[in-house]
C-alpha positions as semicolon CSV with decimal commas, in nm:
position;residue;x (nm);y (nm);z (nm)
1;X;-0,550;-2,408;-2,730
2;X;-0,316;-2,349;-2,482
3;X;-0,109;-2,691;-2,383
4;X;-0,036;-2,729;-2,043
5;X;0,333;-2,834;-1,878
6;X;0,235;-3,155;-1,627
7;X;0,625;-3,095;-1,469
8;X;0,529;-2,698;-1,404
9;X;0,503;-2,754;-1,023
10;X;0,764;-3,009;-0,997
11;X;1,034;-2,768;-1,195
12;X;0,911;-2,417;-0,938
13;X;0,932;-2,655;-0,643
14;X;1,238;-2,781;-0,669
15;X;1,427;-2,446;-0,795
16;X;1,202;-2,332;-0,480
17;X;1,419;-2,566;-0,209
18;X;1,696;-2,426;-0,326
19;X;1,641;-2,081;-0,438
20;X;1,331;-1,931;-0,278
21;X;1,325;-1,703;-0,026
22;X;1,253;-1,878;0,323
23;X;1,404;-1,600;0,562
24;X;1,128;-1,288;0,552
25;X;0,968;-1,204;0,868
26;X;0,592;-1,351;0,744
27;X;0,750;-1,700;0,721
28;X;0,889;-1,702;1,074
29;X;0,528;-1,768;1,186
30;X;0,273;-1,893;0,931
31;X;-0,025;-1,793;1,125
32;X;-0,281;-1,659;0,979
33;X;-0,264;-1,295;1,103
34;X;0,085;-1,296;0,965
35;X;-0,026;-1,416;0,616
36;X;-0,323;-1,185;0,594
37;X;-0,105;-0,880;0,709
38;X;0,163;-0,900;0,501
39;X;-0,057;-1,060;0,181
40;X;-0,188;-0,707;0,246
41;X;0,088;-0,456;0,267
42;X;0,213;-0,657;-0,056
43;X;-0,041;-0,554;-0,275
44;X;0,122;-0,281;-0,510
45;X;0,437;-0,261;-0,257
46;X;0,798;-0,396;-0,307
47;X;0,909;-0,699;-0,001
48;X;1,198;-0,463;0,060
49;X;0,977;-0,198;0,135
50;X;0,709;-0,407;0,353
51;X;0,969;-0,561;0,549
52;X;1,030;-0,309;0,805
53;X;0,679;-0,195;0,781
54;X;0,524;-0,543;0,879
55;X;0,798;-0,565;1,171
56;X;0,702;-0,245;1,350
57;X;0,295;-0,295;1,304
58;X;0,383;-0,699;1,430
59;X;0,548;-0,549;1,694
60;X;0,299;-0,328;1,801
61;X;-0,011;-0,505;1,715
62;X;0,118;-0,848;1,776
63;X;-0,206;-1,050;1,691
64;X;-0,628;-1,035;1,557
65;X;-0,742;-0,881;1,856
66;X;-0,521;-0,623;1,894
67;X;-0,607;-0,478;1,549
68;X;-0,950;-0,516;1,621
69;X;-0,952;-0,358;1,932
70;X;-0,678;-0,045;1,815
71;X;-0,791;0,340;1,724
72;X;-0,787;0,377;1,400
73;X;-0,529;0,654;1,436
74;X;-0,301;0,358;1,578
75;X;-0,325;0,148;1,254
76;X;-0,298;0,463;1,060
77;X;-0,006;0,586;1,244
78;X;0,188;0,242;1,162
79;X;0,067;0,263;0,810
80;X;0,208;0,584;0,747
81;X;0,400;0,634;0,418
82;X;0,292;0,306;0,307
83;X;0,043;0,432;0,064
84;X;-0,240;0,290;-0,061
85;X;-0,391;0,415;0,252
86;X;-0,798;0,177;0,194
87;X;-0,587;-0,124;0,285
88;X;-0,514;-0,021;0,640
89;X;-0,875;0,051;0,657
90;X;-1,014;-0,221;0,559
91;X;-0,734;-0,400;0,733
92;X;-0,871;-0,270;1,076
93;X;-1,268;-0,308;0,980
94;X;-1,183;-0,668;0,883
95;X;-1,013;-0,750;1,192
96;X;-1,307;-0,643;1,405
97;X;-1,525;-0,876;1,155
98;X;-1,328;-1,121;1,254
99;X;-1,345;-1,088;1,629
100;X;-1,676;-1,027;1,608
101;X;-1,817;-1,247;1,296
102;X;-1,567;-1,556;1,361
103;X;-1,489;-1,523;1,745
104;X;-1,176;-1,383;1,639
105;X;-1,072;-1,762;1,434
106;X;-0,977;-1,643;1,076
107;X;-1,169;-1,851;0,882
108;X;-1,130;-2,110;0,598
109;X;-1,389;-2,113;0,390
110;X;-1,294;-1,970;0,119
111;X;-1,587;-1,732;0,024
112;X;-1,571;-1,598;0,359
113;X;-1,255;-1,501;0,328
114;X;-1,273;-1,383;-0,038
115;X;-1,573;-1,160;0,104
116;X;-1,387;-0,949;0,371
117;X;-1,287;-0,589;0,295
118;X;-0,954;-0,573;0,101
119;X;-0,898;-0,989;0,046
120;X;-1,055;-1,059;-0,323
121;X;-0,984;-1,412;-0,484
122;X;-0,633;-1,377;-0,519
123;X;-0,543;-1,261;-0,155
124;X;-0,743;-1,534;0,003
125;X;-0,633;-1,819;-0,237
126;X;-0,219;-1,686;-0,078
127;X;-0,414;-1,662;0,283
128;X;-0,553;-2,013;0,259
129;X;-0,245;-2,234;0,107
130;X;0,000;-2,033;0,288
131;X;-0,157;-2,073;0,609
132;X;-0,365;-2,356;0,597
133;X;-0,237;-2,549;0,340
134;X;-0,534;-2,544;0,139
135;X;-0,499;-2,572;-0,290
136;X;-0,615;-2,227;-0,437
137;X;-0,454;-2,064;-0,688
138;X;-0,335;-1,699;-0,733
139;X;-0,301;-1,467;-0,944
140;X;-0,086;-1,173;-0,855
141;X;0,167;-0,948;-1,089
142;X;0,399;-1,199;-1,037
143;X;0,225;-1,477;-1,107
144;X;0,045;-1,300;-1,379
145;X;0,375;-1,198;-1,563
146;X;0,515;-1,635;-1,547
147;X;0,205;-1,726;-1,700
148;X;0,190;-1,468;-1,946
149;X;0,564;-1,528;-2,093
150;X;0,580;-1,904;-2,017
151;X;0,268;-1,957;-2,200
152;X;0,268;-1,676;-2,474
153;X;-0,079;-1,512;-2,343
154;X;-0,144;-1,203;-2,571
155;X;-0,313;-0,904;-2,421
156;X;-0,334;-0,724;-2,090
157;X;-0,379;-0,870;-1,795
158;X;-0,663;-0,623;-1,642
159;X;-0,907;-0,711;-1,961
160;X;-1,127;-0,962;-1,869
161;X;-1,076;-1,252;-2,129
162;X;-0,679;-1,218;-2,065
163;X;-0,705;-1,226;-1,676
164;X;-0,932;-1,539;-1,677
165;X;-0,730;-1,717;-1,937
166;X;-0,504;-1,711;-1,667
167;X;-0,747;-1,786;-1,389
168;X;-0,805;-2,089;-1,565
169;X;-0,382;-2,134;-1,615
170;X;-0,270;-2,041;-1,247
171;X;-0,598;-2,292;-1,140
172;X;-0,478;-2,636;-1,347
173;X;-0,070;-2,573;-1,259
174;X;-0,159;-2,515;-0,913
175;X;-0,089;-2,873;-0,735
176;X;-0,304;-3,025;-0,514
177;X;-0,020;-3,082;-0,222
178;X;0,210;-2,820;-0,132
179;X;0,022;-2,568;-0,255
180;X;0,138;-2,327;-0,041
181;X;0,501;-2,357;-0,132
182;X;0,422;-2,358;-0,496
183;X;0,256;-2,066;-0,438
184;X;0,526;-1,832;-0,257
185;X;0,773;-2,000;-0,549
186;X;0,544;-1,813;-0,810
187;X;0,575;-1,511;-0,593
188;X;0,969;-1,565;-0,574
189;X;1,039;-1,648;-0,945
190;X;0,804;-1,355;-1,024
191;X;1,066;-1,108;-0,757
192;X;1,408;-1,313;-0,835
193;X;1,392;-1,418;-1,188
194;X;1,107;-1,341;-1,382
195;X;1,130;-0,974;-1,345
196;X;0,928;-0,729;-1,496
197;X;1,232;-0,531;-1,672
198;X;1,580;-0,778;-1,774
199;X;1,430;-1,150;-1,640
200;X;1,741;-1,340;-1,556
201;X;1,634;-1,647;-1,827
202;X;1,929;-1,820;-1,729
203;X;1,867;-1,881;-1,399
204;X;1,470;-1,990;-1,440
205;X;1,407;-2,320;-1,392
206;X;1,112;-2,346;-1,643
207;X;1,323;-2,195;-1,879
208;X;1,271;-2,482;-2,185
209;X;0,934;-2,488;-2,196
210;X;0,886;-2,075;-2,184
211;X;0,702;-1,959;-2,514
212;X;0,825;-1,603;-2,448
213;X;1,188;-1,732;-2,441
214;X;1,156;-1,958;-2,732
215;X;1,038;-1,661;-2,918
216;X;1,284;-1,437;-2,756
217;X;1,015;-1,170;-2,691
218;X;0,990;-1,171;-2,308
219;X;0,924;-0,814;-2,291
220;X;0,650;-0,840;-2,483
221;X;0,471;-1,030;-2,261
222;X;0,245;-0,955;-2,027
223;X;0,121;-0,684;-2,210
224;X;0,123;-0,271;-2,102
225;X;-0,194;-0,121;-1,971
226;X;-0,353;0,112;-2,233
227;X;-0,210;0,456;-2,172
228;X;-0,417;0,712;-1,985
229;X;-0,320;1,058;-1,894
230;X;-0,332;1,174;-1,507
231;X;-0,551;1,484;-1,493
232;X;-0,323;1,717;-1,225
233;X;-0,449;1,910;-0,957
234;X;-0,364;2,244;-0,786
235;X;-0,377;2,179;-0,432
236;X;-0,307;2,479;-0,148
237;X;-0,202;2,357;0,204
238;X;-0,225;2,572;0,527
239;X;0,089;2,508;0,757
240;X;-0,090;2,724;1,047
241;X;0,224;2,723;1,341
242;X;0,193;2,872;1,687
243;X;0,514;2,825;1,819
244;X;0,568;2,450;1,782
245;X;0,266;2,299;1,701
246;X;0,104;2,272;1,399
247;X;-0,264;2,262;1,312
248;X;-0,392;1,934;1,119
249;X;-0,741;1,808;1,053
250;X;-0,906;1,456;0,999
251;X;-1,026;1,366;0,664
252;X;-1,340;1,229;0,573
253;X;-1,334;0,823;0,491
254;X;-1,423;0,932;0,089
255;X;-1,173;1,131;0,050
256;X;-0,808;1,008;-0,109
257;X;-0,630;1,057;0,242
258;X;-0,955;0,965;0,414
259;X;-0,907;0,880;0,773
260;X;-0,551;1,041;0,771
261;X;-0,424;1,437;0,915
262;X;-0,353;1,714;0,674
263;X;-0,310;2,035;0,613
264;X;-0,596;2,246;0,587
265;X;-0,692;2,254;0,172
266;X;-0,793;2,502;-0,042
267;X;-0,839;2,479;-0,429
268;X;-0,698;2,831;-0,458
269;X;-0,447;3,075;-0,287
270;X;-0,792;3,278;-0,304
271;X;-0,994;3,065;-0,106
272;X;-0,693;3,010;0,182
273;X;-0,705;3,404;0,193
274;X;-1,069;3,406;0,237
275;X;-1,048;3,131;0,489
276;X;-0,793;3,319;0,721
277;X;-1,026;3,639;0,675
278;X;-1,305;3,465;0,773
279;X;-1,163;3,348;1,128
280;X;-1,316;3,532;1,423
281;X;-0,969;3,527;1,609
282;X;-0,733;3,709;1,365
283;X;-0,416;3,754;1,485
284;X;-0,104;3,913;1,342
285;X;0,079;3,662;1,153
286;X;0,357;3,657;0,894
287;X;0,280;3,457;0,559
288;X;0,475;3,347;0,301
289;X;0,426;3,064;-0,004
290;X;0,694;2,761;0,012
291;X;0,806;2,589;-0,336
292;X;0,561;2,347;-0,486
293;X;0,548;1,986;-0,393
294;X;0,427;1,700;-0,613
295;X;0,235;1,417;-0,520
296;X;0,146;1,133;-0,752
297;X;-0,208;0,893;-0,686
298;X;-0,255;0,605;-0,919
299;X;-0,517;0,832;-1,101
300;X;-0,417;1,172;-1,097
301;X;-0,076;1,416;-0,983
302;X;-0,104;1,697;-0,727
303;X;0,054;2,003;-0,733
304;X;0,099;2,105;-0,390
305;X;0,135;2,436;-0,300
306;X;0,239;2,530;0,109
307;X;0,120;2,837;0,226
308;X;0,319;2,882;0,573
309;X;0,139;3,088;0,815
310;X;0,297;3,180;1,152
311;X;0,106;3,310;1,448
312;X;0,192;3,502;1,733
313;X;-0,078;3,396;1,963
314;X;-0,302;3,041;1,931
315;X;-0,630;3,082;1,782
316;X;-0,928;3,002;2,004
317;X;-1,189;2,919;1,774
318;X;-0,965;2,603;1,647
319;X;-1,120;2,370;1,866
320;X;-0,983;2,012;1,944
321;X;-1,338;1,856;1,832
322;X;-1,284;1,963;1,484
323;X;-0,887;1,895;1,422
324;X;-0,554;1,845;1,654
325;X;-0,237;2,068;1,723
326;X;0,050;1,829;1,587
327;X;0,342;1,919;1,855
328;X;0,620;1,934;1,653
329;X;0,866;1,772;1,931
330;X;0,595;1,556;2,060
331;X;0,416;1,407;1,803
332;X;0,086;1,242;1,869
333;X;0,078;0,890;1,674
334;X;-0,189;0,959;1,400
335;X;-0,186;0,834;1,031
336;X;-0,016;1,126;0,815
337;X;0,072;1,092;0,410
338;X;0,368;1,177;0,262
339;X;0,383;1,481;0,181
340;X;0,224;1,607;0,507
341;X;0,516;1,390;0,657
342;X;0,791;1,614;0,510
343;X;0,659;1,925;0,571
344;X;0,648;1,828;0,917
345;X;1,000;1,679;0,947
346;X;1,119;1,975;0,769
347;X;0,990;2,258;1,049
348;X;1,077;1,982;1,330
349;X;1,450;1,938;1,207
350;X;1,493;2,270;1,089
351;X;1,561;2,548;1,350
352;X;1,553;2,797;1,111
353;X;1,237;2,659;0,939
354;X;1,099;2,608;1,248
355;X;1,136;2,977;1,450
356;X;1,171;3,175;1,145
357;X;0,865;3,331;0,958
358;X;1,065;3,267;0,630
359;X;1,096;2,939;0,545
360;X;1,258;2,734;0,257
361;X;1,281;2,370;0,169
């Protein structure tokens, strides 16, 4: 039986007045549009990288109701080379639940929030104590990788028994006041200190009663995910320039960049040969195959291969219904990945990309 440490949240609390962080931009303003959006662009993203991320969507979509009320493209657009692209979406649908559900007043209860696309227990226990003040518990990698060393919890965290066992540990150290601070001190010991490669023991102030450090075996704890192999896909991509625009189309919502612009893709040079045969308007054009770009997802690496296709005259069957023509000097704000970023910035930037049929990168 696990034993649990009654001065836990008096130990985090106190290294938290001193050492936590109390400067990013989410605490300037703990209202609960702040919380939500950054709890969001947090999940499987680094502060240092959500910082200026949060600051230009805040700035642009400064509250509820102008998330709800944005295109889609808009909230894309800001999101773009985030990754993780499902949390902007469900970002934006939740937002109009709000507005429309709530009367645009995030709400408390906690199964209502716990319900709305992209929140889950652990988002809306941060949402409520951080912004209301309310005692829930959470249970993020951070937070997961304390309890796991301080209290010597075999096994990995995504197995069920493991992640309850510390359900059950993050719920009984959680304090009833200042639940909110104790919380953002988990998430600061778990960034500062208690790091997932060389912790800084020294400096943690629940050092003496750590199981992991007693045994000195703090890597070993939380456990590795069982190894799986990425299968890797051969992608093609159709860079099809007139001058300087580029043609991009929408993707469906199921697919992995669904909602964003891309490419044209083919799963064969074949097939993009076929494609550009097929095209009532065929004019002359110069073609030539770029090197290989890779692109990883959480389950499975692409192998991207740019076909670059430059046209003399702009093809009339390429209708504005069914996709856009990205200006390459006057970019329309739409969601993009990546890679489709790069290629982009590569035949803006580049003069010689740009007005030459042979390209290079």
């Amino acid at each position: 039986m696990t034993r649990l440490d009654s001065s836990f949240a008096s130990k985090l609390l106190l290294w938290a007045q001193q050492h936590g962080r109390k400067d990013l931009p989410w605490q300037r303003d703990r209202q609960p549009y702040s919380i939500w959006l950054s709890e969001i662009m947090l999940q499987q993203t680094q502060v240092v990288t959500v910082i200026r991320y949060f600051e230009r969507f805040l700035e642009q979509l400064p509250n509820l109701r102008a998330l709800a009320t944005a295109p889609l493209d808009q909230v894309l657009h800001l999101w773009s080379g985030l990754g993780y692209y499902a949390r902007a979406r469900n970002l934006h649908r939740t937002a109009q639940i709000i507005l429309h559900k709530y009367a645009g007043e995030f709400p408390q209860d906690f199964a209502q929030v716990a319900a709305l696309p992209g929140i889950g227990r652990s988002t809306a226990g941060a949402i409520l104590s951080l912004a209301f003040g309310e005692s829930y518990p959470i249970l993020d990698g951070n937070v997961k990788r304390i309890l796991a060393r301080y209290y010597a919890i075999a096994g990995w965290p995504g197995s069920n028994p493991v992640a309850q066992q510390l359900w059950d540990l993050s719920r009984q150290v959680t304090p009833q006041q200042q639940a909110g601070d104790f919380n953002q001190a988990m998430m600061d010991l778990g960034s500062l200190v208690c790091t997932r490669q060389q912790p800084s023991c020294y400096r943690c102030p629940l050092q003496k009663g750590c199981q992991a450090y007693r045994l000195q075996r703090c890597q070993e704890y939380p456990r590795k995910p069982p190894k799986t192999i990425r299968p890797e896909k051969q992608v093609w991509f159709l860079l099809l320039q007139y001058q300087r625009s580029v043609w991009l189309t929408p993707q469906a919502p199921h697919k992995l960049w669904g909602g964003l612009f891309c490419f044209p893709q083919f799963s064969s040079e074949q097939a993009l040969q076929q494609w550009l045969q097929q095209q009532p308007d065929r004019y002359p054009a110069t073609i030539h195959s770029l090197p290989t770009l890779s692109h990883t997802f959480t389950h499975l690496y692409w192998t991207i291969h740019p076909i670059h296709c430059k046209l003399v005259e702009r093809p009339k069957n390429l209708s504005e219904g069914s996709g856009i023509w990205y200006h390459l000097t006057a970019p329309p704000r739409i969601g993009l990945a990546a890679p489709i970023q790069r290629l982009l910035q590569q035949l803006a930037l580049d003069p010689i990309m740009a007005n030459s049929s042979i390209l290079s990168c």
